[in-house]
C-alpha positions as CSV (number, residue, x, y, z in Angstrom):
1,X,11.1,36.4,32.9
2,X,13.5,38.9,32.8
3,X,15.7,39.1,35.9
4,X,18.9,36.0,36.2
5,X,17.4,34.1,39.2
6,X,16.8,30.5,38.4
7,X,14.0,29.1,40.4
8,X,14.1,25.3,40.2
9,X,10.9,24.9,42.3
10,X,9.1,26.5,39.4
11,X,11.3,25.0,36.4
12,X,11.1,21.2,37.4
13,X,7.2,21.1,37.0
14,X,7.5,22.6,33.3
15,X,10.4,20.5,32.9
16,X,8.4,17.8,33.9
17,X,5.4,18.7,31.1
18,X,8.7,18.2,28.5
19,X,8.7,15.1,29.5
20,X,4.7,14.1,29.5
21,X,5.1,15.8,25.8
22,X,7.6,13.2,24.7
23,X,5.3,10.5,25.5
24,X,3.3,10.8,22.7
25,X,6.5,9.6,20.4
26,X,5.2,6.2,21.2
27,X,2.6,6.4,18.8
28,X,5.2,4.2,16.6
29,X,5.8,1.1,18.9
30,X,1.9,1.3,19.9
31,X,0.6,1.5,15.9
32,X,3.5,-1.9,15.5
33,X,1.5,-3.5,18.4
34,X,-2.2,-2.3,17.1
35,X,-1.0,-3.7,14.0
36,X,-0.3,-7.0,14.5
37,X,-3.1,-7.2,17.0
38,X,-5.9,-6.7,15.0
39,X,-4.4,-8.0,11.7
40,X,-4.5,-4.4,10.2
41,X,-3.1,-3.7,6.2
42,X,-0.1,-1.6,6.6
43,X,-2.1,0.8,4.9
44,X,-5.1,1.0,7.7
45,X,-2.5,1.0,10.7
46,X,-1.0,4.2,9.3
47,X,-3.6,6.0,10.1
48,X,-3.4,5.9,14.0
49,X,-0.2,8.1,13.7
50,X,-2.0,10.3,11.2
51,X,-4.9,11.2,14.2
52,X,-1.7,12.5,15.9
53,X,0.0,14.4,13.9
54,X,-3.7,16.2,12.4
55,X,-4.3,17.5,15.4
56,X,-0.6,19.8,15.2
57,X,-1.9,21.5,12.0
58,X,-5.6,21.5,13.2
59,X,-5.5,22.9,16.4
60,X,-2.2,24.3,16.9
61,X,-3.1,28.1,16.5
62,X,-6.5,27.7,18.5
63,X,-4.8,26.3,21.4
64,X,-2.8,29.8,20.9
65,X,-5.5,32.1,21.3
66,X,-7.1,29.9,24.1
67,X,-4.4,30.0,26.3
68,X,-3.8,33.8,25.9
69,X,-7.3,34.0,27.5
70,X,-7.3,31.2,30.3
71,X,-3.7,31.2,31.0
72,X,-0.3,29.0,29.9
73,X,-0.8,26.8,33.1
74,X,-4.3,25.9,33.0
75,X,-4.0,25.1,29.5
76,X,-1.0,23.0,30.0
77,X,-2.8,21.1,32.8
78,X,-5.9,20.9,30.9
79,X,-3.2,19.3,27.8
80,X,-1.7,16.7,29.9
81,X,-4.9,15.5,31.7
82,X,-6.8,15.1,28.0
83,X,-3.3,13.0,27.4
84,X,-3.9,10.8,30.1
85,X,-7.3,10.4,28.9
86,X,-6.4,8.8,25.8
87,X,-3.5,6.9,27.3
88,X,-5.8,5.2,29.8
89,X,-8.9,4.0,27.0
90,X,-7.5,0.5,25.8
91,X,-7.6,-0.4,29.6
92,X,-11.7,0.0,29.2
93,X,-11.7,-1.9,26.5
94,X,-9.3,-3.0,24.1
95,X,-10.2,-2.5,20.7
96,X,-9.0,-0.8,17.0
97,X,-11.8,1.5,17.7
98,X,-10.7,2.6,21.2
99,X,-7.0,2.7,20.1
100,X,-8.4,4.9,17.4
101,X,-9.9,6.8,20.2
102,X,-7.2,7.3,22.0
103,X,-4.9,8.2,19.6
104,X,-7.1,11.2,19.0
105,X,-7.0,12.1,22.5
106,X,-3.6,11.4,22.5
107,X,-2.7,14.0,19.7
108,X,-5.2,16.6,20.9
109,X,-3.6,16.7,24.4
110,X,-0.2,16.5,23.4
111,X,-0.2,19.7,20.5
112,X,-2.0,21.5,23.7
113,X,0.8,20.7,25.5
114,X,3.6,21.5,23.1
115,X,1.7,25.2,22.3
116,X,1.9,26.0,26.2
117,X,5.0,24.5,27.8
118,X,7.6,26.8,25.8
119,X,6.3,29.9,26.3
120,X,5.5,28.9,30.3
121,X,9.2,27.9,29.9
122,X,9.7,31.5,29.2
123,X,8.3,32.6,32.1
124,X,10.5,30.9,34.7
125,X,13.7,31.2,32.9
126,X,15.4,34.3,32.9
127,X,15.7,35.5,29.4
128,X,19.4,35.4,28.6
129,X,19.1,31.6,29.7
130,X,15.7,30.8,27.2
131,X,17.9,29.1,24.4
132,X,20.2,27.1,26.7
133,X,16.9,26.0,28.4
134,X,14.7,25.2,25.6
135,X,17.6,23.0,24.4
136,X,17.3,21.1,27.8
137,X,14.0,20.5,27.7
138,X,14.3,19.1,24.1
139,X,17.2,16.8,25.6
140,X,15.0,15.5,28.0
141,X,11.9,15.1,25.9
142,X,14.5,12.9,23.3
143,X,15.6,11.0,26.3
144,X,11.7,9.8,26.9
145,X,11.4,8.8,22.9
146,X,14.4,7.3,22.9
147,X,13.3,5.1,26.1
148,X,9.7,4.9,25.0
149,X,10.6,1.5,22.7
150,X,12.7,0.0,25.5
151,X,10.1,0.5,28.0
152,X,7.1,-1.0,25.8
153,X,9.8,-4.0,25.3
154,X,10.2,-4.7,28.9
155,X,6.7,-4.7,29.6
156,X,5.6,-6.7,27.1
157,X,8.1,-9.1,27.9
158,X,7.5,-9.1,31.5
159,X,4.0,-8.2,32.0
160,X,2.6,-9.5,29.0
161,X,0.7,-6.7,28.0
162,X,2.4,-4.0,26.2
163,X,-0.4,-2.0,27.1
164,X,1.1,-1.2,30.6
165,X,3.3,1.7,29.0
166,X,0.4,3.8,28.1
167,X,-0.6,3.4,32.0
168,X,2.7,4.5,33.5
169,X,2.3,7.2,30.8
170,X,-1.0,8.5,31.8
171,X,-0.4,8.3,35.7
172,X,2.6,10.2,35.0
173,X,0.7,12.8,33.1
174,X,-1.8,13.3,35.8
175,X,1.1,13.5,38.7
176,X,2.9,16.2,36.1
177,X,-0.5,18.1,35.8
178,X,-1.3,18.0,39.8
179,X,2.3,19.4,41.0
180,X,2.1,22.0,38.2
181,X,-1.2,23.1,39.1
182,X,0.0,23.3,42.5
183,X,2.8,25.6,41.6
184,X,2.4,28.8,42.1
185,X,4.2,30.7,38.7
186,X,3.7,34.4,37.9
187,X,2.8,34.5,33.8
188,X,3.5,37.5,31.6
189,X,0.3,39.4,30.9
190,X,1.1,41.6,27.9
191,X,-0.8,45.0,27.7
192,X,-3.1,44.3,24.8
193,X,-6.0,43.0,23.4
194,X,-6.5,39.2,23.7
195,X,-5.4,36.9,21.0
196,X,-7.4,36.5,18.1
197,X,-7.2,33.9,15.0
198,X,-6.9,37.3,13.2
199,X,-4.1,38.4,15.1
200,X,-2.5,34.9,15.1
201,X,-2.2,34.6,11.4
202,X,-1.6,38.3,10.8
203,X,1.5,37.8,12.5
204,X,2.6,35.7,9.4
205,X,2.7,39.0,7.9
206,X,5.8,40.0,9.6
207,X,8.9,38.7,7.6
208,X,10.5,37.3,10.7
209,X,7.8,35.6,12.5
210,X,6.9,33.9,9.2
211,X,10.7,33.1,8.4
212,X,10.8,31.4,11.4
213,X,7.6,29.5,11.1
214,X,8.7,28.0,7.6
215,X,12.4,27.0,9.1
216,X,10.5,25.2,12.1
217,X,8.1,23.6,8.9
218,X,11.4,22.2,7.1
219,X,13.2,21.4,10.0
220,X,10.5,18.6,11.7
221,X,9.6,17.7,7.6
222,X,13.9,17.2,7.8
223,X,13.6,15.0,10.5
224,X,11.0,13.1,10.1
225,X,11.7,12.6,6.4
226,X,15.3,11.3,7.6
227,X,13.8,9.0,10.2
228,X,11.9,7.4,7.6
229,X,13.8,7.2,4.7
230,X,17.3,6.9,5.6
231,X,17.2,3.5,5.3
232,X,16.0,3.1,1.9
233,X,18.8,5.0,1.0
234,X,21.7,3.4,2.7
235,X,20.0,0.3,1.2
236,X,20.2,1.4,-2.2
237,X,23.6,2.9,-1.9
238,X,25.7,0.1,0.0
239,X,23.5,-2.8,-0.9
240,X,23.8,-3.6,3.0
241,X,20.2,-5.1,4.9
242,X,17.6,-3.9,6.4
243,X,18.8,-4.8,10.3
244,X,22.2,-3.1,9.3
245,X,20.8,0.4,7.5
246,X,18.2,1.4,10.7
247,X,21.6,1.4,12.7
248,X,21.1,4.9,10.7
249,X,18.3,5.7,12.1
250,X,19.7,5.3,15.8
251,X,22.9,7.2,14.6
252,X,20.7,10.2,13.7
253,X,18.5,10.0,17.2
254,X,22.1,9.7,19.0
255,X,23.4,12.6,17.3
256,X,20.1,14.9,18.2
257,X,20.4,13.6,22.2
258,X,23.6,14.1,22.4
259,X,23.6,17.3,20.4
260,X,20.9,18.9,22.7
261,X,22.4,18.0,26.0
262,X,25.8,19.9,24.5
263,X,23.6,22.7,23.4
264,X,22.3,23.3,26.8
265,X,25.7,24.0,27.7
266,X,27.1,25.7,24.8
267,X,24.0,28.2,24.4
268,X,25.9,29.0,27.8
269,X,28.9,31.0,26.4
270,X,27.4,31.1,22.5
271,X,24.7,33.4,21.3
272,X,21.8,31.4,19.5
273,X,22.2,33.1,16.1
274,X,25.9,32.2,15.4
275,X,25.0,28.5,17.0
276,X,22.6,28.5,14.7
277,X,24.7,29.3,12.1
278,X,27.2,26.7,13.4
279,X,24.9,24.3,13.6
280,X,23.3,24.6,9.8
281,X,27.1,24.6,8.6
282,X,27.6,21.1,10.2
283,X,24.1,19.7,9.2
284,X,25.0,20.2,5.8
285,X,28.7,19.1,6.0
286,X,26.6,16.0,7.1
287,X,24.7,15.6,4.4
288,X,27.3,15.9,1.8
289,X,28.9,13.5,3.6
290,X,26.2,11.0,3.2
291,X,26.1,12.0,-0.5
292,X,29.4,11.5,-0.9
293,X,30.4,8.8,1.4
294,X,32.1,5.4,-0.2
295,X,31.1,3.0,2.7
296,X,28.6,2.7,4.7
297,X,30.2,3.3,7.8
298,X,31.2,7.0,6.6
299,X,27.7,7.4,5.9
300,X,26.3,6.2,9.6
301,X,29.5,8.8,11.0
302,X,28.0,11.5,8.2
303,X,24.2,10.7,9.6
304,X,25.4,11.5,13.6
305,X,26.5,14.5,12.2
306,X,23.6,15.6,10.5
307,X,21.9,14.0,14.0
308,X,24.2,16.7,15.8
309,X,23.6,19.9,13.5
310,X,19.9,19.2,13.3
311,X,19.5,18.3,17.2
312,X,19.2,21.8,18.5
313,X,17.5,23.9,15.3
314,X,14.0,23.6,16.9
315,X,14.8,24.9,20.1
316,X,16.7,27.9,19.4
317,X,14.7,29.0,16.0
318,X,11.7,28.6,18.9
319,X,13.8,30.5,21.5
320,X,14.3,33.3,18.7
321,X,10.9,33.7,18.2
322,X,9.8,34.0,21.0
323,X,12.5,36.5,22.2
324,X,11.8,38.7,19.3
325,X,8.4,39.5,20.1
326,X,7.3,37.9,23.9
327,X,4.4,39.9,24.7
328,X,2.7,37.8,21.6
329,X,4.3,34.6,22.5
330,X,1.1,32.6,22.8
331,X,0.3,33.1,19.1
332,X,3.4,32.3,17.6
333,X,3.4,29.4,20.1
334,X,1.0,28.0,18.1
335,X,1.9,29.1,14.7
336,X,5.3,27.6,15.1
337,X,3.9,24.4,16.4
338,X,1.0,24.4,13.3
339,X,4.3,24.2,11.6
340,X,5.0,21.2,12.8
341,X,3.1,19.3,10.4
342,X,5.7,19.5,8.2
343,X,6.7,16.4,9.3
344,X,3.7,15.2,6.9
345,X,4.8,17.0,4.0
346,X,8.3,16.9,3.6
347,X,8.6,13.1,3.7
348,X,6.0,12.7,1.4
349,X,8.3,15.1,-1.2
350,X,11.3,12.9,-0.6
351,X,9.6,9.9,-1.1
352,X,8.4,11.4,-4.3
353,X,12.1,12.2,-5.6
354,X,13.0,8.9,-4.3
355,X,10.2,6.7,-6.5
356,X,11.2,9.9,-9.6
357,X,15.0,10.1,-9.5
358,X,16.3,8.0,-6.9
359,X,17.1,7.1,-3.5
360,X,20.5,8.7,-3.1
361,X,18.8,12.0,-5.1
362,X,16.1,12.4,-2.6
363,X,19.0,13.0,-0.1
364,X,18.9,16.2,-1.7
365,X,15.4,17.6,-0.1
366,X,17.0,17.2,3.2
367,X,19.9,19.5,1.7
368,X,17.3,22.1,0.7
369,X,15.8,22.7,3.9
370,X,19.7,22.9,5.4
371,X,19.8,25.5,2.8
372,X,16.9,27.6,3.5
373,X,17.7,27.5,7.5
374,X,21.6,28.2,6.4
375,X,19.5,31.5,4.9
376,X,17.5,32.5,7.3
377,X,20.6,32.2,9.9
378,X,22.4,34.6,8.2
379,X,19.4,36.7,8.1
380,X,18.4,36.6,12.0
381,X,22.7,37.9,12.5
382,X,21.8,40.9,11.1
383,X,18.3,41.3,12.0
């Protein structure tokens, strides 16, 4: 979209799709549940979140080239009813197997969904407005994963059945799909042939495109891989318990919220690539600070920070992208969102330093991936 007129009657239902795709950030409270349900091993319930996060690096790039030949909306639609799908199986019949079921349909939908609600983003935002937008719509889908825990609480508590959060989840999906299909929203058509998995991963070949896709790669694997070991560290550093380190992990979650709702605003008045730049700059002052810190309190301020540096990396490296070369924005839709799976790798290379070198050393992958996104927003200034 190129013109400045915002049309909220066609933004709200993609907004809305933002929020169907933070649903699947439940996986975590639902796999606890499953767990303990079923008597699971620790090492058998980690594989419901695992038929998630396959699907990202599985069918990321065909969900590209799909929806460059039946359209952004259909295949959103087609994403968040498959979502509800899965959502609404353990009320069949409640089972490991079913929950193992829906899991898969839950992971399937929801990477459909994350390859075709950005670029449809694009097309009913004007384009001087994309990064301030896309940094929105990640506020609101951290809003929903933030609440997902709290809601799965209070129905278990006052229901009974924990279960009852993956039903107001799939009804909301299928509402969400109905009043977008319902919307009527011009997409860009780009003058060329359709998408191909040839063309999709010869786009790698272009230095940008792929510089991008390896920052989006680091920056979930940074994340994730702060999510999940933050604790251990801040553990190992201050000697302090478990209850009191995964006040880390909230302080990291607040800092991305709140960094994302400021972002919306700032991306307002600030161009992306010197945000960016920002941005990387106080990530790493964060992580030093963590390094460096000589309580734990520093440490949980140094984490927020982190949190607020980190926050808005996704959006805007996306936002980049995607203004660099629209007309083949379903393809590196998908690329960029294959890269997601980095949320599987990186932690998996921190825990290795951690069990090699150290706890407190491992804080150091987290700094390398700062480093390489410092790099690359230097690059995008002058490119």
């Amino acid at each position: 979209m190129t013109n400045s007129k915002i049309e909220m009657r066609k933004i709200l239902p993609v907004f809305l799709s933002f929020i169907v795709m933070g649903f699947v950030d439940i996986i975590g409270v639902a796999t606890g549940y499953v767990k303990q349900d079923f008597a699971l091993t620790d090492f058998i319930a980690q594989f419901l979140p695992m038929m998630v996060l396959l699907w990202f690096f599985v069918l990321s790039v065909p969900a590209g080239v799909l929806q460059d030949k039946f359209g952004k909306r259909n295949m959103l639609n087609i994403g968040m009813v498959i979502q509800a799908i899965g959502l609404g199986l353990p009320f069949i019949h409640y089972s490991f197997g079913m929950m193992f079921a829906s899991f898969i349909l839950l992971g399937i939908g929801n990477t459909v969904i994350q390859v075709s609600a950005n670029p449809l983003l694009q097309d009913v935002t004007p384009s001087e407005k994309l990064g301030s937008f896309m940094s929105l719509s990640q506020f609101v889908k951290a809003i929903i994963s933030f609440s997902g825990p709290i809601i799965a609480s209070f129905v278990a508590t006052s229901f009974g059945d924990w279960k009852l959060v993956f039903a107001v989840y799939g009804i909301t999906s299928l509402l969400a799909a109905l009043w977008l299909s319902m919307t009527p929203i011009t997409e860009s058509k780009p003058d060329r042939k359709p998408a191909s998995f040839a063309s999709c991963f010869g786009l790698l070949k272009n230095s940008f495109v792929a510089f991008m896709a390896l920052s989006i790669f680091l920056i979930v694997g940074a994340e994730v891989a702060i999510n999940t070991n933050i604790a251990n560290i801040l553990i190992a550093k201050f000697g302090i318990t478990l209850d009191q380190a995964v006040i880390g992990i909230s302080m990291f979650f607040a800092g991305e919220t709140i960094s994302r709702l400021l972002g919306a605003f700032i991306l307002n008045w600030i161009k992306p690539r010197l945000f960016l730049l920002l941005i990387t700059l106080l990530s790493l002052a964060g992580v030093l600070g963590v390094f460096l810190s000589p309580t734990n309190t520093i440490a949980f301020a140094s984490i927020l920070v982190i949190g607020l540096g980190v926050g808005n990396m996704f959006p805007i490296i996306f936002s980049l992208a995607l203004e660099k070369m629209p007309e083949r924005a379903n393809e590196i839709s998908g690329l960029l969102i294959m890269a997601v799976s980095g949320g599987a790798v990186i932690p998996l290379v921190m825990g290795f330093v951690s069990t090699t070198f150290g706890p407190l050393v491992s804080v150091s992958v987290v700094g390398a991936c700062m480093l390489y996104i410092l790099w690359v927003s230097l690059y995008v200034r002058k490119n």
